[in-house]
Biopython code that builds the backbone (N, CA, C, O; Angstrom):
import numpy as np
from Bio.PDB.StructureBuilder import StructureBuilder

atoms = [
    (1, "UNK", "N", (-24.647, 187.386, -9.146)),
    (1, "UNK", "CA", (-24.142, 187.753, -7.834)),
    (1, "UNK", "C", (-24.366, 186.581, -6.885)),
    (1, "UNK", "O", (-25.510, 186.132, -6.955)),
    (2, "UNK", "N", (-23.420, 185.869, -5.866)),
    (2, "UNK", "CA", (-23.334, 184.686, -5.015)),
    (2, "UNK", "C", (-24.475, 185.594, -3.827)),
    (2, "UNK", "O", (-24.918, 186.743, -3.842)),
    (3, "UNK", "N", (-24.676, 184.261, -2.730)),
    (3, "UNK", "CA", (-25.553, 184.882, -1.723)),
    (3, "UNK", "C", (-24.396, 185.853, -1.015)),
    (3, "UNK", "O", (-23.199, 185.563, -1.024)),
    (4, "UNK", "N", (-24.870, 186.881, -0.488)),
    (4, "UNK", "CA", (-24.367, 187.484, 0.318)),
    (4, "UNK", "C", (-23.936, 187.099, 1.779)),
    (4, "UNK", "O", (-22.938, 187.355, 2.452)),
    (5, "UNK", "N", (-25.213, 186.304, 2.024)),
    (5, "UNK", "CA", (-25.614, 185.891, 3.347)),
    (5, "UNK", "C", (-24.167, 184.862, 4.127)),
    (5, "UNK", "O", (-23.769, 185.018, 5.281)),
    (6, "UNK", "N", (-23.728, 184.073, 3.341)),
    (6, "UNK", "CA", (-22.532, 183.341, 3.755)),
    (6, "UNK", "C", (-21.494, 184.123, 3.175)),
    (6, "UNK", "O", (-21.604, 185.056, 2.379)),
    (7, "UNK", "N", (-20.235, 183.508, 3.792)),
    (7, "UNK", "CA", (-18.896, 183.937, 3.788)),
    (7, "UNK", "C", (-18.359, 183.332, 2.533)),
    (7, "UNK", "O", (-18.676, 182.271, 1.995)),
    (8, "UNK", "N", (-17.206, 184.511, 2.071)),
    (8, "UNK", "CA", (-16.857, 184.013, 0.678)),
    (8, "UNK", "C", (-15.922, 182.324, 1.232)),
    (8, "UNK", "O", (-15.886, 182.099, 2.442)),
    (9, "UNK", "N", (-15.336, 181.427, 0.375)),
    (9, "UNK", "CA", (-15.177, 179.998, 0.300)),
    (9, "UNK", "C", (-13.790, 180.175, 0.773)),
    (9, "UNK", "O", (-13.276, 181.139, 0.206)),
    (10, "UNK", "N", (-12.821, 179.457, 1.798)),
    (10, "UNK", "CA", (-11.608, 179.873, 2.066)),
    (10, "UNK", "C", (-11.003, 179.797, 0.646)),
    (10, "UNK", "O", (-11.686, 179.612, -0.362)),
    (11, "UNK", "N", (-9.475, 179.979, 0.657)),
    (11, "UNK", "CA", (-8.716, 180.362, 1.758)),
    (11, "UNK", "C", (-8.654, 181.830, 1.980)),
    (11, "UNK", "O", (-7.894, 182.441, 2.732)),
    (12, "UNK", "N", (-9.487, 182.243, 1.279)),
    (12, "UNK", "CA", (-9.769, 184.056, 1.757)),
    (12, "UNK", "C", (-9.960, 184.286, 2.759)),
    (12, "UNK", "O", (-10.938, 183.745, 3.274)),
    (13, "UNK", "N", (-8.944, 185.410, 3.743)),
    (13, "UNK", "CA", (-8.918, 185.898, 4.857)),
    (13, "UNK", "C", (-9.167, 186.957, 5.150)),
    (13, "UNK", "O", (-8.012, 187.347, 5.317)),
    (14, "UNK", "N", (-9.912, 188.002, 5.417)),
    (14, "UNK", "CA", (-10.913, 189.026, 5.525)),
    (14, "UNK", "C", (-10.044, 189.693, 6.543)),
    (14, "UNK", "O", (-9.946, 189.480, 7.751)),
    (15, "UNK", "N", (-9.292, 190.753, 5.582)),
    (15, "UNK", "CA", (-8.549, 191.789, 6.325)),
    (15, "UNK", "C", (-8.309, 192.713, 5.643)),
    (15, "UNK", "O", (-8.484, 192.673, 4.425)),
    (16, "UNK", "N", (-7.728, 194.050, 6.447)),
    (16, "UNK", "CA", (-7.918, 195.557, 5.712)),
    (16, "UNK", "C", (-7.621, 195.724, 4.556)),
    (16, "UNK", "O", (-8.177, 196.523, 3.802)),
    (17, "UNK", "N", (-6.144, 194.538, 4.105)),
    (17, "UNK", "CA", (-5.995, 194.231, 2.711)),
    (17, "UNK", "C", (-6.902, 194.254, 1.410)),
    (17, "UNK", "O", (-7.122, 194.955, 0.422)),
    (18, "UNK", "N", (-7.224, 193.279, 1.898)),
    (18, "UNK", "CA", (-8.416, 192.345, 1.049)),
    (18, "UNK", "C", (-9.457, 193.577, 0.942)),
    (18, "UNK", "O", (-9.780, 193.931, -0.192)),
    (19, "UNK", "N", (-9.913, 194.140, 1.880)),
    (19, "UNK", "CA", (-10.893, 195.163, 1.862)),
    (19, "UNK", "C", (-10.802, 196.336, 1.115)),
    (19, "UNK", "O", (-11.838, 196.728, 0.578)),
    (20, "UNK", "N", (-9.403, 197.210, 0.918)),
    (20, "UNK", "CA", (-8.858, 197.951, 0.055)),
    (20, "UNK", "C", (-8.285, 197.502, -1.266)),
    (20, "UNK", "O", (-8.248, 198.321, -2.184)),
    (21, "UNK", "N", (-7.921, 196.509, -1.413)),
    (21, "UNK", "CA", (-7.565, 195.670, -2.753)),
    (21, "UNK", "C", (-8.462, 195.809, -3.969)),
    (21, "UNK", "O", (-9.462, 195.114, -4.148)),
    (22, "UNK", "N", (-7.955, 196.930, -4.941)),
    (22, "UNK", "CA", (-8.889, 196.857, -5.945)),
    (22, "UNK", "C", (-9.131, 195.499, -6.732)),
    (22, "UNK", "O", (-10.218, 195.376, -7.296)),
    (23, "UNK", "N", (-8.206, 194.474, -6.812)),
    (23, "UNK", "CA", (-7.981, 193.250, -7.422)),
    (23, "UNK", "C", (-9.354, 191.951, -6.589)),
    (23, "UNK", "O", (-9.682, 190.839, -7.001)),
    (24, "UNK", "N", (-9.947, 192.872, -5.099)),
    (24, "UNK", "CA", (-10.581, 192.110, -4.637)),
    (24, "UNK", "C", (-12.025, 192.377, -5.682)),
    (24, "UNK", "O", (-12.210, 193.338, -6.429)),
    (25, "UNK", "N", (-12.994, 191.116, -5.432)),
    (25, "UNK", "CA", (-14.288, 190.978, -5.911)),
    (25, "UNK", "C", (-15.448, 191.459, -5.566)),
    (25, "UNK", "O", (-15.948, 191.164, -4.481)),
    (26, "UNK", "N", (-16.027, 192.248, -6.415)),
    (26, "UNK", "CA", (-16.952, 192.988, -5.534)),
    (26, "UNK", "C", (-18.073, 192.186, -4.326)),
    (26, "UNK", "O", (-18.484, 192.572, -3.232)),
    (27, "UNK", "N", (-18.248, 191.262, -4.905)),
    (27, "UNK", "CA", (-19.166, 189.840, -4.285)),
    (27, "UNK", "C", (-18.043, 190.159, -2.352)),
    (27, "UNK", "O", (-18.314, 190.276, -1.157)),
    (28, "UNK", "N", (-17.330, 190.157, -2.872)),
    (28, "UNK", "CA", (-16.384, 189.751, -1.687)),
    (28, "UNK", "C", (-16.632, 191.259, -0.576)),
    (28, "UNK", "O", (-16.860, 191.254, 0.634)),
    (29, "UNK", "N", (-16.515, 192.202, -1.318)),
    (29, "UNK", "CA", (-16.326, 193.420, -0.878)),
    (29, "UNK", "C", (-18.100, 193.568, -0.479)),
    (29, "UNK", "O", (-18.148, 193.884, 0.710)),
    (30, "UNK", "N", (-18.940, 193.498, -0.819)),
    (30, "UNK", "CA", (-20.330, 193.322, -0.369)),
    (30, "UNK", "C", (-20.261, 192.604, 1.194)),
    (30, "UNK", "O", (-20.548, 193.153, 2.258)),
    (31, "UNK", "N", (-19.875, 191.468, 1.021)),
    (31, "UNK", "CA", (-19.657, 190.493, 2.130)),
    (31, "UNK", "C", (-18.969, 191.486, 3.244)),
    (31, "UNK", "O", (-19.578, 191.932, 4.215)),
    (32, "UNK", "N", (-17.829, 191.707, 2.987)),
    (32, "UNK", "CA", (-17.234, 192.529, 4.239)),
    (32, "UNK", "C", (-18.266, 193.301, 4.879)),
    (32, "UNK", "O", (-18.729, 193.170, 6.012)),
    (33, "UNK", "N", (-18.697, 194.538, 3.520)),
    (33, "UNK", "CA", (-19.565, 195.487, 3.979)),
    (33, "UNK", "C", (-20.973, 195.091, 5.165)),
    (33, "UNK", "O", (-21.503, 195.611, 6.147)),
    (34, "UNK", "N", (-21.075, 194.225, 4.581)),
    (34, "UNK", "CA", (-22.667, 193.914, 5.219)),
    (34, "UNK", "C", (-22.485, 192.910, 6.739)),
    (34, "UNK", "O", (-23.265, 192.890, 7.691)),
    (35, "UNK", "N", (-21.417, 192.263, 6.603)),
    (35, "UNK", "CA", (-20.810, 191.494, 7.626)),
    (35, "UNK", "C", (-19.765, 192.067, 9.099)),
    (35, "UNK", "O", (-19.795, 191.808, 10.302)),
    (36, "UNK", "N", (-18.887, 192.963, 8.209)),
    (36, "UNK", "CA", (-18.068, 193.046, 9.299)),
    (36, "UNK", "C", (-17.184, 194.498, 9.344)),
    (36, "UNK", "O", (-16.035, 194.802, 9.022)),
    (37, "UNK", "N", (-18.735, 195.477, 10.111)),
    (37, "UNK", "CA", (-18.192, 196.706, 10.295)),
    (37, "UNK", "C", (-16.566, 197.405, 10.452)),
    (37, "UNK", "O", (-16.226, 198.412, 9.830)),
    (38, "UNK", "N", (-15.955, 196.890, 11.101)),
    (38, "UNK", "CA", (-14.568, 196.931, 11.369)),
    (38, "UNK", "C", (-13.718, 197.174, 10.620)),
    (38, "UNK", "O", (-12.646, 197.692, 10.931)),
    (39, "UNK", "N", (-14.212, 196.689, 9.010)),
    (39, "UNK", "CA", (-13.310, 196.612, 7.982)),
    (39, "UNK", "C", (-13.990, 197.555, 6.538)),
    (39, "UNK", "O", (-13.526, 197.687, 5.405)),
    (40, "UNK", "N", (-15.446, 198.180, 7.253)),
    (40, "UNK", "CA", (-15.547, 199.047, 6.089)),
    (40, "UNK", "C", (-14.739, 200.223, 5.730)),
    (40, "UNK", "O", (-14.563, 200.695, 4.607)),
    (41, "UNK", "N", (-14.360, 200.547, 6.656)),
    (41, "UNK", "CA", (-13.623, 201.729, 6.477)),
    (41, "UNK", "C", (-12.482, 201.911, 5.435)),
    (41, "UNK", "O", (-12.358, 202.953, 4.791)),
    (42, "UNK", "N", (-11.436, 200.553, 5.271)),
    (42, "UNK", "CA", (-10.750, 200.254, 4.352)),
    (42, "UNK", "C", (-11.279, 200.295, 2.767)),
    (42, "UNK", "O", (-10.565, 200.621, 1.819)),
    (43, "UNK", "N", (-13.085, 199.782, 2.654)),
    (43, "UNK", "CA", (-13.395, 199.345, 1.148)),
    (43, "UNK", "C", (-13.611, 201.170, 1.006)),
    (43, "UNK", "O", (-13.287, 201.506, -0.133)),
    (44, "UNK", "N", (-14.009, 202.229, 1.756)),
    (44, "UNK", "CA", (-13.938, 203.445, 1.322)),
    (44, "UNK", "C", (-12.580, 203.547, 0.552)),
    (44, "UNK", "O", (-12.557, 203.696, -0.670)),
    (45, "UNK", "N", (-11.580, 203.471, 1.227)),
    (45, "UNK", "CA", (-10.117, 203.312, 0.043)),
    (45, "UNK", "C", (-9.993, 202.376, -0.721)),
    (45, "UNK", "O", (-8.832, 202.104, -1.028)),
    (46, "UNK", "N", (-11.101, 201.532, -1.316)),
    (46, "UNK", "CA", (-11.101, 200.752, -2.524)),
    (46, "UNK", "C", (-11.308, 201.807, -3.393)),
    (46, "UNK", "O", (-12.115, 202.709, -3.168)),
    (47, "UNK", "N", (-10.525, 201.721, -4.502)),
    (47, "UNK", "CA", (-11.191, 202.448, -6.027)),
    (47, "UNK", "C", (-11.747, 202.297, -6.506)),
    (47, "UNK", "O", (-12.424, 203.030, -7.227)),
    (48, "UNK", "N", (-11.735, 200.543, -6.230)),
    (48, "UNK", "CA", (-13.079, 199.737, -7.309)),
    (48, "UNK", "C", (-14.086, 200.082, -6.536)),
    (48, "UNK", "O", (-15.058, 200.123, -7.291)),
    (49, "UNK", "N", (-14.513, 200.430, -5.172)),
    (49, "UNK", "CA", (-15.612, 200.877, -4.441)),
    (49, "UNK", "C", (-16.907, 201.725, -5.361)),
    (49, "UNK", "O", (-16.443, 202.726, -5.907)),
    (50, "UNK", "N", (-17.689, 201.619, -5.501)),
    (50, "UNK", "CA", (-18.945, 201.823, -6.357)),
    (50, "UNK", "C", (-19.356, 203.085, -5.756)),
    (50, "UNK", "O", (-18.586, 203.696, -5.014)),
    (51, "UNK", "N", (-20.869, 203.638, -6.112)),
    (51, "UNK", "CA", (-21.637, 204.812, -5.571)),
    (51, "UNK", "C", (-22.214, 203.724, -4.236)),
    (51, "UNK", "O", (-21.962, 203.840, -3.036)),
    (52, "UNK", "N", (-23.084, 202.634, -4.946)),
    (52, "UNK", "CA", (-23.808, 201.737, -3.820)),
    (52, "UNK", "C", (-23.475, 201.463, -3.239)),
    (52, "UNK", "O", (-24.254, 201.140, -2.342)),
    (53, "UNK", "N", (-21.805, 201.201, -2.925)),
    (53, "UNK", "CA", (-21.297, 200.373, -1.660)),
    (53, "UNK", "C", (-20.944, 201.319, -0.578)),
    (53, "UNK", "O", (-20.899, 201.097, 0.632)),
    (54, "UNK", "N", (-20.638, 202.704, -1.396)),
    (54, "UNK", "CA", (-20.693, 203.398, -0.431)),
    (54, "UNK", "C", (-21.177, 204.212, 0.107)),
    (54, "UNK", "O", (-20.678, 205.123, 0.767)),
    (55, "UNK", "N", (-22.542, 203.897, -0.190)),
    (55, "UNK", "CA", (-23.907, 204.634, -0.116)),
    (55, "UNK", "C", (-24.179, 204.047, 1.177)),
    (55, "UNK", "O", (-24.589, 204.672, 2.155)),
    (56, "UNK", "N", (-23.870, 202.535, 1.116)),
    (56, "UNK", "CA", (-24.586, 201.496, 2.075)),
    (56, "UNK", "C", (-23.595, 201.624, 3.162)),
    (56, "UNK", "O", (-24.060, 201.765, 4.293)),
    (57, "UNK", "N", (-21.901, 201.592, 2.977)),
    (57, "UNK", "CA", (-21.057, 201.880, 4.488)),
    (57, "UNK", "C", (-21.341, 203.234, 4.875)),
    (57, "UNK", "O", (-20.896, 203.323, 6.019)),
    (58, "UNK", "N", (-21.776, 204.192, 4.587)),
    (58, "UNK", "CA", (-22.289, 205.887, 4.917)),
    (58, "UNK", "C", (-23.356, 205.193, 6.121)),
    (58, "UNK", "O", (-23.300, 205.101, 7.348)),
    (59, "UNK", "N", (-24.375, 204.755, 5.033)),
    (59, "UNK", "CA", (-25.484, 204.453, 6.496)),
    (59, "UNK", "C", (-25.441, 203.597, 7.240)),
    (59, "UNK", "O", (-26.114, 203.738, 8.261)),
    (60, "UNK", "N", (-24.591, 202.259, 7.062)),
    (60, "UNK", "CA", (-24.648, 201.421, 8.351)),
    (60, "UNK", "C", (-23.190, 201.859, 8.862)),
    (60, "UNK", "O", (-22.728, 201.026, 9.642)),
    (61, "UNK", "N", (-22.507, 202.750, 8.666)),
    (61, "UNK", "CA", (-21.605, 203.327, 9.455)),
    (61, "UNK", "C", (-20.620, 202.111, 10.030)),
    (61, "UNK", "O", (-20.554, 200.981, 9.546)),
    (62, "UNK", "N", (-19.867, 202.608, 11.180)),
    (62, "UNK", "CA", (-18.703, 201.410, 11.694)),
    (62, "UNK", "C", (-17.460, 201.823, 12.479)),
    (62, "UNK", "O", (-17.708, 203.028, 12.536)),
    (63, "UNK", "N", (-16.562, 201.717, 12.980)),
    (63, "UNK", "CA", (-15.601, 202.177, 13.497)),
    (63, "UNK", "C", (-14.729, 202.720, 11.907)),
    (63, "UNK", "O", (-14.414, 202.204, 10.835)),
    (64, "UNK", "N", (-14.585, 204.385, 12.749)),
    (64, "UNK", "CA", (-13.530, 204.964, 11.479)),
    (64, "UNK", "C", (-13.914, 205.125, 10.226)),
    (64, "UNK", "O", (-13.175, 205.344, 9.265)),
    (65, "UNK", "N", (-15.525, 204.975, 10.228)),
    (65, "UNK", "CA", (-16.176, 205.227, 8.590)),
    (65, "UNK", "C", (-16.317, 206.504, 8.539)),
    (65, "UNK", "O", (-16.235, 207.052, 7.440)),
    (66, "UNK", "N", (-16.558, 207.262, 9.704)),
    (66, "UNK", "CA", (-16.918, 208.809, 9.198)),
    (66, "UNK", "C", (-15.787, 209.044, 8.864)),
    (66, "UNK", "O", (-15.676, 208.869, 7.650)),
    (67, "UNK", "N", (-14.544, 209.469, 9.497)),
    (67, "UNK", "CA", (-13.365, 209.833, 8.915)),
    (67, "UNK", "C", (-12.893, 209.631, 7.351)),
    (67, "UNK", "O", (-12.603, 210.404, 6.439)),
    (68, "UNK", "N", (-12.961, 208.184, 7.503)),
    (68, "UNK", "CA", (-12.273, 207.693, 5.586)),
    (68, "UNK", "C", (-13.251, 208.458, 4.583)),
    (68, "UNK", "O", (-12.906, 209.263, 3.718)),
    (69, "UNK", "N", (-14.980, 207.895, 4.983)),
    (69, "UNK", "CA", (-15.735, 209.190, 4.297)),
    (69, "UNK", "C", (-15.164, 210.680, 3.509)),
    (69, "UNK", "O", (-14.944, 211.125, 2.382)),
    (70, "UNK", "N", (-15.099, 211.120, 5.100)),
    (70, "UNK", "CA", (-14.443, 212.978, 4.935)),
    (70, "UNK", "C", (-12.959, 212.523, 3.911)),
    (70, "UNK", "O", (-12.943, 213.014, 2.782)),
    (71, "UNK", "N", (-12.331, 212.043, 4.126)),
    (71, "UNK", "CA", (-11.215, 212.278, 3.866)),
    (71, "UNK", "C", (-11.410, 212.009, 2.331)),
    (71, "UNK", "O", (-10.907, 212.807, 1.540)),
    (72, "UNK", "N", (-12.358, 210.550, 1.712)),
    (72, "UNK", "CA", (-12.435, 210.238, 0.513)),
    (72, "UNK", "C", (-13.200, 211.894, -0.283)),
    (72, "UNK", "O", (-12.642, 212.406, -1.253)),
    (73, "UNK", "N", (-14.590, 212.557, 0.385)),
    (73, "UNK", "CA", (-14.852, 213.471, -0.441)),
    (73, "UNK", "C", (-13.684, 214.541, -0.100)),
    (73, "UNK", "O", (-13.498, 215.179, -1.136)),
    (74, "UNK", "N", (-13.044, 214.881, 0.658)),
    (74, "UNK", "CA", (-12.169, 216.073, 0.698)),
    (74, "UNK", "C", (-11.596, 215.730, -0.718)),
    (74, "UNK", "O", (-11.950, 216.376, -1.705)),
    (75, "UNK", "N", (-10.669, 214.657, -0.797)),
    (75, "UNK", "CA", (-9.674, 214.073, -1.768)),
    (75, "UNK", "C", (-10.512, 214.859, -3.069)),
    (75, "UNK", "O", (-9.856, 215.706, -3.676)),
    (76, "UNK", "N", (-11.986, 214.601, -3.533)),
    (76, "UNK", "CA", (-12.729, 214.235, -4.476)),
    (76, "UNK", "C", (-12.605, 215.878, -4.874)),
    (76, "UNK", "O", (-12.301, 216.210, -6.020)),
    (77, "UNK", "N", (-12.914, 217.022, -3.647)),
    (77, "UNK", "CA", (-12.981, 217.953, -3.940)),
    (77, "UNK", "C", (-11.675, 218.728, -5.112)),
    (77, "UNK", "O", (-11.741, 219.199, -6.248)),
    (78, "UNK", "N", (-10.392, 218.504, -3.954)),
    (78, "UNK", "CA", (-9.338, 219.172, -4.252)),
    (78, "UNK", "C", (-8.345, 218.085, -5.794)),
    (78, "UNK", "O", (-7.228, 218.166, -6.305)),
    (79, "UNK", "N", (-9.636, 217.132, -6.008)),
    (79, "UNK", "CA", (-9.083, 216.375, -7.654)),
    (79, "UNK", "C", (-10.013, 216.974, -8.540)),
    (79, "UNK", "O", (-9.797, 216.711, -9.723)),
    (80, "UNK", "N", (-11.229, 217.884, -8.248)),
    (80, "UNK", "CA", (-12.419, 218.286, -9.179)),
    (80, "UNK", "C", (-11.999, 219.434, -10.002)),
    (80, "UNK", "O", (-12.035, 220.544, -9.469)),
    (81, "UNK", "N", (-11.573, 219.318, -11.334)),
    (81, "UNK", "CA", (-11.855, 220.373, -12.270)),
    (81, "UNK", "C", (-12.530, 222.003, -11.940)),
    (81, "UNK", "O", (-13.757, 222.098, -11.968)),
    (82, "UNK", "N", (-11.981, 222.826, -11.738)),
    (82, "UNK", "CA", (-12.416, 224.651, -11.700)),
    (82, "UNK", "C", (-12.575, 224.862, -12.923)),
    (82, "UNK", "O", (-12.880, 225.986, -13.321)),
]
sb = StructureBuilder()
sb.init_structure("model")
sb.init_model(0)
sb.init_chain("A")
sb.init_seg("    ")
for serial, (resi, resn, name, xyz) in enumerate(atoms, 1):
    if name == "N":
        sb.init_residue(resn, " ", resi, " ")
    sb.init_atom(name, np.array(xyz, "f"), 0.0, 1.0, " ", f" {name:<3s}", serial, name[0])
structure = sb.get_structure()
């Protein structure tokens, strides 16, 4: 795993894209998370999104994280096996 602490190497441009992009890197998707609230809300609509990553946007929260949250477990509910 690269440091977290710096920004991934250009020409990567850190937008809602990139943030929802399952094709993006998790290294990369860490970075957003921990860097730049604004755009967690999008890695909740990543698929590749993990338990941990979104363990960690739950508690450091952000503009529009509670919502994508609700909306990701609603989704989870009404896809769950009866």
């Amino acid at each position: 795993m690269q440091d977290l602490t710096t920004p991934p190497a250009p020409p990567i441009i850190l937008t809602p894209q990139v943030a929802c992009s399952p094709d993006t890197d998790m290294d990369v998707l860490w970075h957003i998370a921990l860097h730049l609230p604004e755009l967690r809300k999008w890695i909740v609509a990543n698929p590749q999104a993990d338990a941990a990553i979104l363990e960690f946007i739950s508690q450091a929260g952000g503009p529009g994280v509670k919502p994508a949250l609700e909306v990701l477990l609603e989704s989870l509910e009404t896809e769950a096996p009866r």
